[in-house]
C-alpha positions in Angstrom: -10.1 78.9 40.6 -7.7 77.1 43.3 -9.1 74.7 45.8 -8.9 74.9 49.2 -5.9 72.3 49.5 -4.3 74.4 47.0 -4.8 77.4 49.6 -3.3 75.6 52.7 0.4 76.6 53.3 2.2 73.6 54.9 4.0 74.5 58.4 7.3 76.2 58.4 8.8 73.5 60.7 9.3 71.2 57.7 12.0 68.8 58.5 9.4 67.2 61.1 7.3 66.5 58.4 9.7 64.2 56.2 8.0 60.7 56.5 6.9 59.5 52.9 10.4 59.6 51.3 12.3 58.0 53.9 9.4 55.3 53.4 9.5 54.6 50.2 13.7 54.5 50.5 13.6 51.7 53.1 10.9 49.7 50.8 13.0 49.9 48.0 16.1 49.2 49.5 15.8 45.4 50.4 18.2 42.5 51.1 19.1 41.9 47.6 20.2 45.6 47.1 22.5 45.7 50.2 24.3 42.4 48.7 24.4 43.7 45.4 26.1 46.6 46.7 28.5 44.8 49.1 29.4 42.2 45.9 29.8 45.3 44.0 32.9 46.3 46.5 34.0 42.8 46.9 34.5 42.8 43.2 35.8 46.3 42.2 36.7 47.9 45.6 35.4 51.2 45.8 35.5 51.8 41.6 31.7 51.4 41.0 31.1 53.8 44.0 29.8 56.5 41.2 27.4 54.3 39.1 25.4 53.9 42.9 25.4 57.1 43.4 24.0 57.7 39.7 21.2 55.3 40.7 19.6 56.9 43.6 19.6 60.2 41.8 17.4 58.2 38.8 15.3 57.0 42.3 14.9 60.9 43.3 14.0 61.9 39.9 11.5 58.9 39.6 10.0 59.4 43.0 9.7 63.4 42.2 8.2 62.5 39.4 5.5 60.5 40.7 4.8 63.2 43.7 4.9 65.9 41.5 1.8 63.9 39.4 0.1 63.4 42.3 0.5 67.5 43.8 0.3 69.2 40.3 -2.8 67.7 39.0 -4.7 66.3 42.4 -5.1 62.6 40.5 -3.4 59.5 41.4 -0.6 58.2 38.7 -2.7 55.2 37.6 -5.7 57.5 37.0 -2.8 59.3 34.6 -1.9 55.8 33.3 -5.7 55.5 32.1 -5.5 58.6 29.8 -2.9 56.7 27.9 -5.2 54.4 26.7 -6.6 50.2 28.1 -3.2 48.8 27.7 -1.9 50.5 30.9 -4.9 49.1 32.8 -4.2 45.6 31.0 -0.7 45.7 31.6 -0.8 47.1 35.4 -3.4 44.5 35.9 -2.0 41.7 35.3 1.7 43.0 36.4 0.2 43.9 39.9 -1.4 39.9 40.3 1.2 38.5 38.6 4.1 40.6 41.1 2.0 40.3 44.6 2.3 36.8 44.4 5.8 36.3 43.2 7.2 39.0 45.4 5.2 37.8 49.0 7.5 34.4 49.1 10.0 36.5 48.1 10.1 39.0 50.6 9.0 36.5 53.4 11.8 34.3 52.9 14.0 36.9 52.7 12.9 38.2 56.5 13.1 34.9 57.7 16.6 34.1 56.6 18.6 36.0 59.5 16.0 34.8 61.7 17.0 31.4 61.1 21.0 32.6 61.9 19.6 34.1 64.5 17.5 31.4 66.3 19.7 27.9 64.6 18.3 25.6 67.1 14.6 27.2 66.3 12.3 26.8 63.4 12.6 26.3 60.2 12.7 29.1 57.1 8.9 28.1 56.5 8.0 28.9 59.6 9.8 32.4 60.1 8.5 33.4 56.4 5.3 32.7 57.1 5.2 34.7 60.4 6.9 37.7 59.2 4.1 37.6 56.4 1.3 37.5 59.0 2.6 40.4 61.1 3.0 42.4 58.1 -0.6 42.0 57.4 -1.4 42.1 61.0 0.7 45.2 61.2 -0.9 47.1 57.8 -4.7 45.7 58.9 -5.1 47.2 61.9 -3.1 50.6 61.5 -3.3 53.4 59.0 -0.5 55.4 57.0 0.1 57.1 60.0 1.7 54.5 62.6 2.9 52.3 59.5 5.0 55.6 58.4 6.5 55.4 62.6 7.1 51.6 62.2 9.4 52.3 59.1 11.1 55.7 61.1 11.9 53.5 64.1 13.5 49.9 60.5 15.7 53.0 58.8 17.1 54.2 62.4 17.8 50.3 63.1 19.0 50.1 59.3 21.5 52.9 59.6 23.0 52.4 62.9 23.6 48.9 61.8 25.2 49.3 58.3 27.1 52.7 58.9 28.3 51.5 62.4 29.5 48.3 60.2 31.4 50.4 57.8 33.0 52.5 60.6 33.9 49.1 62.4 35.9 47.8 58.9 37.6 51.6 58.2 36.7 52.7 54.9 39.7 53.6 52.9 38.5 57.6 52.6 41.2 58.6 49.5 40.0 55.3 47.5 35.9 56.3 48.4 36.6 59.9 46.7 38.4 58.4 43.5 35.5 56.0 43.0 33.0 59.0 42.3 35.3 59.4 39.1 33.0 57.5 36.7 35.5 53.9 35.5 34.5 50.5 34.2 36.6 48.0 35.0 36.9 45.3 32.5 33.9 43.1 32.1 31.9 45.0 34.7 29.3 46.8 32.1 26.3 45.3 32.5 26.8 44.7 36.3 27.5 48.4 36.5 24.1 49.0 34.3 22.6 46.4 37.1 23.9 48.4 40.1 22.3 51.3 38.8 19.2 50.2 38.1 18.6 48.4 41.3 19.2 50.1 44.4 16.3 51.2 45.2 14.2 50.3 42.3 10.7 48.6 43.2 7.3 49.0 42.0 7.0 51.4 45.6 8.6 54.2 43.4 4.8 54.2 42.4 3.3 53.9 45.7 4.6 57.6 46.7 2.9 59.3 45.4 -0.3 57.6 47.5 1.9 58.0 50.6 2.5 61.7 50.0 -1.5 61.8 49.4 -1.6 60.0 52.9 0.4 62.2 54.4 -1.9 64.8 53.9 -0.3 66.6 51.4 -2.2 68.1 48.6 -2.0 70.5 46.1 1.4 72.3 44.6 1.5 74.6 47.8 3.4 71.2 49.2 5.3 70.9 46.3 8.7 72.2 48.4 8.0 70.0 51.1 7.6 66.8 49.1 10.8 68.0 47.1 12.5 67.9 50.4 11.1 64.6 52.0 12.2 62.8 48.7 15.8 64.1 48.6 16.6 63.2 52.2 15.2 60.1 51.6 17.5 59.2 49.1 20.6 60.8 51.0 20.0 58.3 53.3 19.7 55.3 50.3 23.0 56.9 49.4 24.6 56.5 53.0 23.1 53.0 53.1 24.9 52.2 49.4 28.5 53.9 50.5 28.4 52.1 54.0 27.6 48.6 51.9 30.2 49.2 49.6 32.6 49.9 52.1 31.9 46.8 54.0 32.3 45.0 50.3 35.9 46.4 49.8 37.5 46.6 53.4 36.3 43.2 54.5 35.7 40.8 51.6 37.4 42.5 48.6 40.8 42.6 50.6 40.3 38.9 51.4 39.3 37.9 48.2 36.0 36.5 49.5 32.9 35.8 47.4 29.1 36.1 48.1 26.5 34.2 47.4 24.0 35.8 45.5 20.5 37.1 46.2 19.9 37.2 50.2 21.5 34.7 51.5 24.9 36.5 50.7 24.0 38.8 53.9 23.9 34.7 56.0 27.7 34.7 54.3 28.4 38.3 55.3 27.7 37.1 59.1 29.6 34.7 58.8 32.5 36.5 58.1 32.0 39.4 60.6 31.6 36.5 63.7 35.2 34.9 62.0 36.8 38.3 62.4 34.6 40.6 65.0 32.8 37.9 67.2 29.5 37.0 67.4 28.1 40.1 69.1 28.9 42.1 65.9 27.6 39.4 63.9 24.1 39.0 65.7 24.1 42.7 65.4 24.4 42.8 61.9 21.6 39.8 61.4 19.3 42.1 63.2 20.0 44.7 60.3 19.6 42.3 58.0 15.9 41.8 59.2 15.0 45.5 59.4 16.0 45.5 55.9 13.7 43.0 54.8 10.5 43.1 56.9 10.7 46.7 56.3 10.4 45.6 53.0 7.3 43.7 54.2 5.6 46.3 55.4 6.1 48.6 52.8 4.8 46.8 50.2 2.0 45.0 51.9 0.9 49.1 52.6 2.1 50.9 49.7 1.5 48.3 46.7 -2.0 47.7 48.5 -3.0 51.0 47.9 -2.0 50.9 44.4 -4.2 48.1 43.7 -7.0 49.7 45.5 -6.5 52.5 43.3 -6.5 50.3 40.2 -9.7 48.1 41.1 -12.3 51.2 42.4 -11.2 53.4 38.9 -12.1 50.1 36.4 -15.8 49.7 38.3 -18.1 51.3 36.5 -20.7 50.9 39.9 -22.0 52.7 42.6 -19.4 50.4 44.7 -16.8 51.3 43.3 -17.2 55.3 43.8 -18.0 54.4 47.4 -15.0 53.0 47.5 -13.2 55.5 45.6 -14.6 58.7 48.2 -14.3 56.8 51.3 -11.4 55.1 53.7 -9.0 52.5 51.4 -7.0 51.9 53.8 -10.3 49.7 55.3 -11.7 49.1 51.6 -12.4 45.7 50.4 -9.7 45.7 47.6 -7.3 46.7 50.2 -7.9 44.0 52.5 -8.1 41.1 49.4 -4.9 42.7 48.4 -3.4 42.4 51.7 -4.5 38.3 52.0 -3.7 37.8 48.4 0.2 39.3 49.1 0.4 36.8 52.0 -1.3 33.6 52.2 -1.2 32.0 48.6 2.6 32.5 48.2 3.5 30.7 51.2 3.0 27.7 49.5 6.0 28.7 47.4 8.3 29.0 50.7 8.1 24.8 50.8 10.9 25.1 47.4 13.9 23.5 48.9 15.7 25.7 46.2 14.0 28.5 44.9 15.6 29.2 42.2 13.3 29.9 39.8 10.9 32.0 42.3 14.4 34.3 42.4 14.4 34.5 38.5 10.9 35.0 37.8 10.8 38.3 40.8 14.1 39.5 38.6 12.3 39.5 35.4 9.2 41.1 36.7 11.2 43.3 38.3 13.1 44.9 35.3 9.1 44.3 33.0 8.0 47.4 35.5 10.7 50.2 36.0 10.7 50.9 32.2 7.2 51.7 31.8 6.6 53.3 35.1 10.0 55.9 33.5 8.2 56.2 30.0 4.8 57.2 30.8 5.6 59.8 33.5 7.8 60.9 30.6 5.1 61.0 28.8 2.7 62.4 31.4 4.4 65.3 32.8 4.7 67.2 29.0 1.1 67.0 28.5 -1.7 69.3 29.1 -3.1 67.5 32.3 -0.2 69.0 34.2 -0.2 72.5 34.6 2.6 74.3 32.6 4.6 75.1 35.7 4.9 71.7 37.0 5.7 69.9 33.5 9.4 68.5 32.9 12.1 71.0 32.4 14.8 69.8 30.3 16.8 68.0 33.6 13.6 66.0 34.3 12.9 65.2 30.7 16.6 63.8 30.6 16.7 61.7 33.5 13.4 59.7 33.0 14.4 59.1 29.3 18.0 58.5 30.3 16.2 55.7 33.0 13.7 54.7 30.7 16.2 53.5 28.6 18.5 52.1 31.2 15.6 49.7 32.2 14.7 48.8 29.0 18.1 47.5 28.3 18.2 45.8 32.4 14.8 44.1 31.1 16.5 42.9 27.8 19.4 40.9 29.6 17.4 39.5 32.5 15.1 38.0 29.3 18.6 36.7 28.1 19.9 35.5 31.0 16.9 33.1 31.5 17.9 29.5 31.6 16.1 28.8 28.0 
C-alpha cells in the first residue's frame, strides 16, 4: 500500500525547485579541484578536457545513486550500509572522526588563504582560518537546510561569474576545447588523468545528498524526476566550472609555460599572474572566487557531513534517546551540534603548522579510503531486494558505479604509494 509521501505529486514548476544538486556540486568542488583542473591545462592544454568531463558524469551517477536510495526505499544510505553487515558502521565510524578533524584545518586554511592576498597588511592565516571556521558553524547553528541551501545559491552564482568571466577574459581557443573531448593521453599523464577524474567533485558530500534531498522535502519515488533533474544541472554547472578552469590553465599559463604550486595555494599563484597581466582589479576579483569556492566548501560540509553523522550516531543507540533523536529535528540534535564543534574547534590547533604538509597528505589519503566504498556498496545496494524492482540499477547504472568503484580503488592504491615511507 503507498504512503502518503508516495501520493504527493511535486509541482509542475520544477526548475524553481533545483537546490540540493547545485549544493552538493559547490561542496564538492573546492580549491584543490579548481587548481587541479587549471594544472591540468597548464600541463596538457585543452587534451585532458574529456577525462573531466568523464568525472562529473561518475559524480551524476554517484549522486543519483545516493538519491535514488534515499526516494526508492524511504531509508537513509547508512541505514542501507547497516544491512551489509558491522563493518560498515566500524568503518564509517571511525572514517567520519578520523575525516572531520583532518578535513576542518583543511578546509579553514584553505578559505583563509585569499583572504590573506586579500587583506596582506591584515592578519595572519591562523586568524582568517579560524574565523571562517566559526562562521561556518555560526552560519549551520542557527539556520536550517533551508537558508543554508540560499547561502550556497547566492557562493555558485559568485563561483560562476568569477571563473567563467575569467575564461572569457583569457579567450578560450574554441577549435582546440572541441578536439579535447576526443579521449588522448599524452605521454606520462595516466595516472594524473586517472586523478583528474576521480577528483572533481569527489567528497564524502556525494553521501550527504541524499539527506539534503530528504531536507528538501522530497520523499518518495513520485520525486524521483525532480531529483533526477536537480542532480544533472548540478553537475552541468561542475562541468562549466571544470571547462572555464581548464581554459584559464591553457590560455594563460600553459602558453607561458608557467607552473602551479600544488594544493590551494596554486590559486595565491594564479592571482598573481592575472594582477602581472590584467591588474589588480581582475586579480582581487578572482581572490574573491577563490573564497566562495572554499567557504562554500565550509558550509557544506559542516551541514551536510553533520547530518551524516547524526544519522550514524541515533541508528547505533539502542535507547529511548536515540529514537527521540532519530523522529525529531537533527538539524538541533545533540549529535549534530558535537559534530558541528568537533569539525571546528579541535583542528584549529593544526592551522599553527608552519608547513602542513603532512595535514595535505593525510586529507588525500582519506580522501581516496572513502569514494571506493561509498561506489561499491550502492553497487551493491541498488540490485538487492530492499529497492523496489523498478528503481534497482539498469545495466548503465550497474556500469558506471563498478567502472568508479574501480577507478577509486586504483586512486587509493597510488595515494598509499606515494606516501613519503
Amino acid at each position: 500500500m503507498a504512503t502518503t509521501h508516495e501520493k504527493s505529486q511535486p509541482p509542475t514548476r520544477r526548475w524553481r525547485l533545483i537546490g540540493p544538486g547545485l549544493v552538493v556540486a559547490v561542496t564538492g568542488v573546492g580549491a584543490g579541484d579548481l587548481v587541479a583542473t587549471m594544472v591540468a591545462g597548464s600541463r596538457y592544454g585543452y587534451t585532458l578536457l574529456w577525462a573531466a568531463v568523464v568525472g562529473c558524469l561518475i559524480k551524476v551517477a554517484l549522486a543519483e545513486a545516493t538519491g535514488r536510495w534515499h526516494l526508492a526505499t524511504g531509508r537513509t544510505v547508512f541505514d542501507g550500509w547497516r544491512t551489509m553487515g558491522r563493518w560498515t558502521t566500524w568503518y564509517f565510524g571511525i572514517y567520519i572522526v578520523v575525516w572531520g578533524f583532518v578535513y576542518g584545518a583543511t578546509a579553514m586554511s584553505a578559505s583563509g588563504l585569499p583572504l590573506v592576498a586579500l587583506f596582506p597588511d591584515g592578519p595572519s592565516l591562523r586568524f582568517w582560518g579560524a574565523l571562517a571556521g566559526v562562521l561556518g558553524l555560526l552560519c549551520v547553528w542557527f539556520n536550517r537546510y533551508a537558508v543554508v541551501e540560499k547561502i550556497m545559491m547566492v557562493f555558485a552564482g559568485l563561483m560562476f561569474v568569477v571563473v567563467v568571466g575569467l575564461a572569457v577574459r583569457v579567450g578560450p581557443d574554441l577549435g582546440a576545447l572541441g578536439g579535447g573531448l576526443w579521449p588522448t593521453l599524452p605521454d606520462g599523464s595516466v595516472v594524473y588523468t586517472l586523478g583528474l577524474i576521480g577528483g572533481v567533485g569527489g567528497t564524502i558530500t556525494l553521501a550527504a545528498y541524499g539527506y539534503w534531498v530528504t531536507a528538501k522535502g522530497w520523499r518518495g519515488p513520485a520525486w524521483m524526476p525532480m531529483m533526477r533533474l536537480d542532480n544533472r544541472i548540478a553537475y552541468v554547472t561542475t562541468g562549466v566550472f571544470v571547462v572555464a578552469m581548464l581554459v584559464v590553465g591553457a590560455e594563460l599559463l600553459h602558453s607561458l609555460d608557467i607552473a602551479l604550486t600544488s594544493g590551494d595555494r596554486g590559486l595565491l599563484d594564479l592571482g598573481d599572474v592575472l594582477e602581472e597581466r590584467f591588474g589588480p582589479a581582475t586579480a582581487n576579483f578572482f581572490l574573491f572566487g577563490f573564497f566562495a569556492a572554499s567557504f562554500s566548501s565550509v558550509i557544506g560540509v559542516w551541514h551536510g557531513v553533520s547530518l551524516l553523522f547524526t544519522d550514524f550516531v541515533v541508528r547505533t543507540r539502542p535507547d529511548r534517546a536515540g529514537r527521540v533523536a532519530l523522529e525529531g529535528d537533527r538539524e538541533r540534535s545533540l549529535p549534530f551540534r558535537a559534530y558541528l564543534l568537533w569539525l571546528t574547534f579541535p583542528p584549529m590547533g593544526l592551522l599553527f603548522l608552519d608547513q602542513p604538509i603532512g595535514l595535505v597528505i593525510t586529507y588525500g589519503v582519506l580522501g581516496a579510503f572513502f569514494m571506493p566504498f561509498l561506489a561499491l556498496t550502492l553497487l551493491w545496494l541498488l540490485n538487492t531486494g530492499q529497492v523496489p524492482l523498478r528503481w534497482r540499477n539498469g545495466r548503465i547504472s550497474n556500469l558506471a558505479l563498478a567502472g568508479s568503484g574501480v577507478l577509486f580503488l586504483v586512486l587509493c592504491v597510488q595515494q598509499i604509494r606515494d606516501l613519503p615511507w
